[in-house]
N, C-alpha and C positions, 0 to 999 in steps of 0.2 A: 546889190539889188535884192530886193524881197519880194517874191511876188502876189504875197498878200498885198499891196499897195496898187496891183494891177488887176490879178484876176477877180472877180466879185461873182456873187452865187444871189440872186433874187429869184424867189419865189413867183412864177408866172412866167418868167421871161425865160422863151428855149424849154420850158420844163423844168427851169431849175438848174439848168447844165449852168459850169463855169464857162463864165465870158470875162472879158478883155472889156475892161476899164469902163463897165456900165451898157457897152455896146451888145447887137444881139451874136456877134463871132464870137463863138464858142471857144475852146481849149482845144476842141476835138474835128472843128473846121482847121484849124491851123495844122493841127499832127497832120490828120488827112492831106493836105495840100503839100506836105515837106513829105509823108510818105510817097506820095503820088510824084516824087519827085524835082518839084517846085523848090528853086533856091528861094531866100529870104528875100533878096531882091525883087523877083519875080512877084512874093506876094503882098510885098508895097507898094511894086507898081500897080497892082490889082486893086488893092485894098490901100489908097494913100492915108488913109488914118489912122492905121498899124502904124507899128515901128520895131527896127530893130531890137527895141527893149519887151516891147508886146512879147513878140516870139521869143528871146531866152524867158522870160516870165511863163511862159505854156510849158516850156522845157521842164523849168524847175518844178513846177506845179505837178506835171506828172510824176518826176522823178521822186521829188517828196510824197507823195502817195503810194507810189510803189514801194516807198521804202516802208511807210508805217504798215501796207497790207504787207511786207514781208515779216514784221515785225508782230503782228497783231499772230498770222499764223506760226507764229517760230513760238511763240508762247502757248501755244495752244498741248 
């Protein structure tokens, strides 16, 4: 799975924040709701137009960012 194929970034919408497949749920409504202790489950049945692929997709998405800001500061 790639999650460039899922998350999308437009201009206007959220501010700009990454959202989940054109929708206006963000990357960081999903963290929020899985931090907040919400299974995956729980935020389909919330949100049925998510999917189990939505949320690993927000996973990766951050994890690949924190890898290149680890990366961008480790060259510094």
């Amino acid at each position: 799975m790639s999650y460039q194929n899922i998350i999308t970034i437009e201009q206007g919408k959220r501010g700009g924040k990454p959202c989940i497949r054109r929708m206006r749920i963000t990357v960081y409504d999903v963290l929020g709701w899985l931090a907040a202790g919400m299974s995956q489950a729980e935020i389909i049945d919330d949100f049925p137009e998510l999917t189990a692929e939505d949320i690993r997709a927000c996973l990766e998405f951050v994890a690949d960012r924190e890898r290149r800001l680890l990366a961008v500061v480790g060259a510094i």
